[in-house]
C-alpha positions as CSV (number, residue, x, y, z in Angstrom):
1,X,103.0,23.1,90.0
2,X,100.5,25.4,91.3
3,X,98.0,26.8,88.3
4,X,96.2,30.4,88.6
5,X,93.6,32.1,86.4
6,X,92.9,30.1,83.3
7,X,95.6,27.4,84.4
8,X,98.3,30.0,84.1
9,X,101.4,28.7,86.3
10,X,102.5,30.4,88.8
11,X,106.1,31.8,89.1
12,X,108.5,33.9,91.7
13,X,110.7,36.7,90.4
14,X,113.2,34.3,89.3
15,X,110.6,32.4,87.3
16,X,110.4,29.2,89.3
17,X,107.5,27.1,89.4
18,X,105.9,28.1,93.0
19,X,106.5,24.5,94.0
20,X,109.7,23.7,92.8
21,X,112.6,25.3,91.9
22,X,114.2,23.1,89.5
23,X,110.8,24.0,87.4
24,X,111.4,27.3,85.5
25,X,108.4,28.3,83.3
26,X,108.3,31.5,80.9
27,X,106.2,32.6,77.8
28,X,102.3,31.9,77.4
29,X,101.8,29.5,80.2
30,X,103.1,32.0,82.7
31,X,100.1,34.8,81.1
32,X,100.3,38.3,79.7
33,X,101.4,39.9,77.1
34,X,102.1,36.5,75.4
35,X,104.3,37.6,73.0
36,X,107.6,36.3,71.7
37,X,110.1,39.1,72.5
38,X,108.5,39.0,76.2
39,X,109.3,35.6,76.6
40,X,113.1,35.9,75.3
41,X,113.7,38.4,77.7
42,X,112.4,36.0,80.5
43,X,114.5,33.5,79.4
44,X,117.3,35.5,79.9
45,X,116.1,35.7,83.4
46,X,116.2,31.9,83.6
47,X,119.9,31.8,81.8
48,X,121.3,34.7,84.3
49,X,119.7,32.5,87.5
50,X,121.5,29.0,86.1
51,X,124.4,30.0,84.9
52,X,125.3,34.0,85.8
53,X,129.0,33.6,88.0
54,X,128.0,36.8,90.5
55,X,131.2,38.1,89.5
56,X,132.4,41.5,89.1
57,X,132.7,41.5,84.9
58,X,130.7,40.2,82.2
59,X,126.9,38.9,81.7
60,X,125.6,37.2,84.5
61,X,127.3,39.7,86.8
62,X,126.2,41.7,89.4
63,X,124.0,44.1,87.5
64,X,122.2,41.4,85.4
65,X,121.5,39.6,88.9
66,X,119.2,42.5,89.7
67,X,116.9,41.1,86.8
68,X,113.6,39.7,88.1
69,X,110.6,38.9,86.9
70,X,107.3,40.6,88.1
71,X,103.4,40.6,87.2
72,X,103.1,43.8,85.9
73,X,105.9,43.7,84.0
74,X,104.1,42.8,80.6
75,X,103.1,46.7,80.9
76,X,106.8,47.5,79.6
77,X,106.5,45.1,76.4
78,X,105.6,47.2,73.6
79,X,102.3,45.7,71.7
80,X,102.3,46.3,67.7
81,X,100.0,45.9,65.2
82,X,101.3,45.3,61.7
83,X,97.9,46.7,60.5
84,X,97.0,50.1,58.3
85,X,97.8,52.4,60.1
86,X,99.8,51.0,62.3
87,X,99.0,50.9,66.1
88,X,101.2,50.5,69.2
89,X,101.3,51.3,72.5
90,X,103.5,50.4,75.9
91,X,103.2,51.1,79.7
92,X,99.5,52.2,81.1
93,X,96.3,54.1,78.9
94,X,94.9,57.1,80.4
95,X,92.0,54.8,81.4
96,X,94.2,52.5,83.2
97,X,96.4,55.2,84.7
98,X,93.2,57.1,86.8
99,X,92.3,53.3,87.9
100,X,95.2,52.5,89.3
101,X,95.6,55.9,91.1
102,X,92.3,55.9,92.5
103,X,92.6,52.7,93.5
104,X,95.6,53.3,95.7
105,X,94.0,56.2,96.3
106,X,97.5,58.0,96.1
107,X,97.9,61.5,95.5
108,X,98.8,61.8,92.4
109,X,97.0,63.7,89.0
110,X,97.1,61.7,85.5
111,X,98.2,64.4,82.9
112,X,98.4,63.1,78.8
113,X,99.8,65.2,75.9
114,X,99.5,64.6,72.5
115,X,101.5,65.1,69.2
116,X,99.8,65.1,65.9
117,X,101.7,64.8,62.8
118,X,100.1,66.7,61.0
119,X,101.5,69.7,62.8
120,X,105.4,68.4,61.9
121,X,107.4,68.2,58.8
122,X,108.6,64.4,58.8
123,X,104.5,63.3,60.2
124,X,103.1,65.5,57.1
125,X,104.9,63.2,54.6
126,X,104.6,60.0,56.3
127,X,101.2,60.0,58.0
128,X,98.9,62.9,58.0
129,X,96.5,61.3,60.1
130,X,99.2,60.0,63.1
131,X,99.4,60.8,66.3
132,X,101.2,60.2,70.2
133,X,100.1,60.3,72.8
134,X,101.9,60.5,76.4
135,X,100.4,59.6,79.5
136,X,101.9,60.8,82.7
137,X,102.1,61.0,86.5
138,X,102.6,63.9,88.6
139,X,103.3,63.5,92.4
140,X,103.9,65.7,95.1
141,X,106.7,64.2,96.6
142,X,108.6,64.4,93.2
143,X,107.8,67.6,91.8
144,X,107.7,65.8,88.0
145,X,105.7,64.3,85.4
146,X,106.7,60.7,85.6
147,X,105.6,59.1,81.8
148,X,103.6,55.5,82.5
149,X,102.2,54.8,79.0
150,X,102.6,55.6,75.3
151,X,100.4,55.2,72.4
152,X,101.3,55.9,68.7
153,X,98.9,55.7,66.0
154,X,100.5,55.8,62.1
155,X,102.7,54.7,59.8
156,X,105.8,53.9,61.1
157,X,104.3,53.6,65.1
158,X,105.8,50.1,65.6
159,X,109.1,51.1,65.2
160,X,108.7,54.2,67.2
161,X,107.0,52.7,70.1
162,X,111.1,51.1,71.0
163,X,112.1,54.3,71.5
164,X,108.7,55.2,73.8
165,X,108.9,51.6,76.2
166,X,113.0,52.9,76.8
167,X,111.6,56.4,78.2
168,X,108.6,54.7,80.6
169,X,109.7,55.6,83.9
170,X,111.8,58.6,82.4
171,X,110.4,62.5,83.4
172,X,108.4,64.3,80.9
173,X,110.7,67.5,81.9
174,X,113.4,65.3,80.8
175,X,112.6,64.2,77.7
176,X,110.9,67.6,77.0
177,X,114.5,69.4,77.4
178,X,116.3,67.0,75.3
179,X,117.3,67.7,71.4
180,X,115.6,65.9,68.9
181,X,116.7,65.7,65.2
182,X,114.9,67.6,62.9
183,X,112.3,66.5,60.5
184,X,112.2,63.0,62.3
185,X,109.0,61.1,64.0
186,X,111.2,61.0,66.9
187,X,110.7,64.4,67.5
188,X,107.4,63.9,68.3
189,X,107.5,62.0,71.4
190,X,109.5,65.3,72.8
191,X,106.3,67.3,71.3
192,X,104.3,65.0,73.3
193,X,105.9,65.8,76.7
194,X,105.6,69.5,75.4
195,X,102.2,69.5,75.4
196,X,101.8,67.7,78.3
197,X,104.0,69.9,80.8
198,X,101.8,72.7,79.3
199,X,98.8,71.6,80.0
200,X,99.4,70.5,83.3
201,X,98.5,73.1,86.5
202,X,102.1,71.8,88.1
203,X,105.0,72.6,85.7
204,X,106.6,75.4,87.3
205,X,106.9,78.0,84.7
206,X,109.5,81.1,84.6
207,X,107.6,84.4,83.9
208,X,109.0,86.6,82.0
209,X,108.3,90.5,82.5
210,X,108.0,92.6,79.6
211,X,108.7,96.4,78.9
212,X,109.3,96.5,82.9
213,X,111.3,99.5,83.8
């Protein structure tokens, strides 16, 4: 097998050993995030590759054959910490976000919005002190606020940050315009994207003329 950085072993997007393909390898040894729900879902990678049928019905079809593997794909495990508060966080940082544009120097502007729960009903009685916050993408070409990374901060964040890893990759406009339940921490990742669309110098606003004759 063919080792990397601290002996990790290398793997292709099906998670075969480099070297041989009757090798798979998955969890720690393969590197980041090293967690246990990370690895499960790579072993269903493994399962789908052995034993999915490429039919037209069921697991193992068609769409689950799309599955693969890939390096950065630690970024969309969600990382919790079972401490007081609690902390989580999925997808990219701010700081990591601006890195990784300006080192593809791609034409994009990192825009992050915030939610503090102090301002809502539900976050006044659970956590005072808690917070999101939503880091997103804006290109050109798209015309949207792509979200990249979430961090929570408060009791109750590790079981919110589930919800924010299923919306990485989902629009800030899109999540902004969709109802919420009231009086929930869920809520506040839509008050996130609120704040982010208006601070950002590229969400196309509708004026609205008043007392115009």
């Amino acid at each position: 097998m063919e080792l990397q950085r601290f002996g990790r072993v290398k793997v292709n997007g099906r998670l075969f050993t480099s070297t041989n393909e009757n090798i798979h390898a998955i969890g720690d040894v393969i590197g980041p995030p090293g967690l246990a729900s990370a690895a499960v879902k790579q072993a269903r990678i493994v399962v789908d590759g052995l034993f999915g049928d490429g039919g037209e019905s069921g697991r193992g079809s068609g769409a689950d054959k799309k599955r693969m593997y890939h390096a950065g794909c630690f970024l969309e495990t969600p990382t919790t910490l079972w401490t007081v508060p609690e902390v989580a966080s999925v997808g990219m940082t701010q700081e990591t976000a601006l890195a990784t544009v300006e080192k593809n120097k791609a034409k994009e502007i990192i825009v992050v919005g915030y939610c503090f729960w102090k301002d809502i009903a539900r976050g006044r009685l659970t956590d005072p002190k808690g917070y999101v916050k939503c880091t997103g993408r804006f290109s050109e070409s798209s015309r949207a606020h792509k979200i990249v990374g979430w961090e929570i901060i408060g009791e109750g964040s590790n079981e919110l940050i589930q919800t924010a890893a299923i919306l990485l990759g989902e629009t800030a406009e899109r999540v902004s315009s969709t109802p919420f339940a009231a009086v929930t921490l869920g809520a506040s990742l839509g008050l996130a994207c609120d704040d982010m669309l208006a601070k950002s110098k590229h969400t196309e606003r509708r004026t609205l003329k008043v007392g115009s004759k």
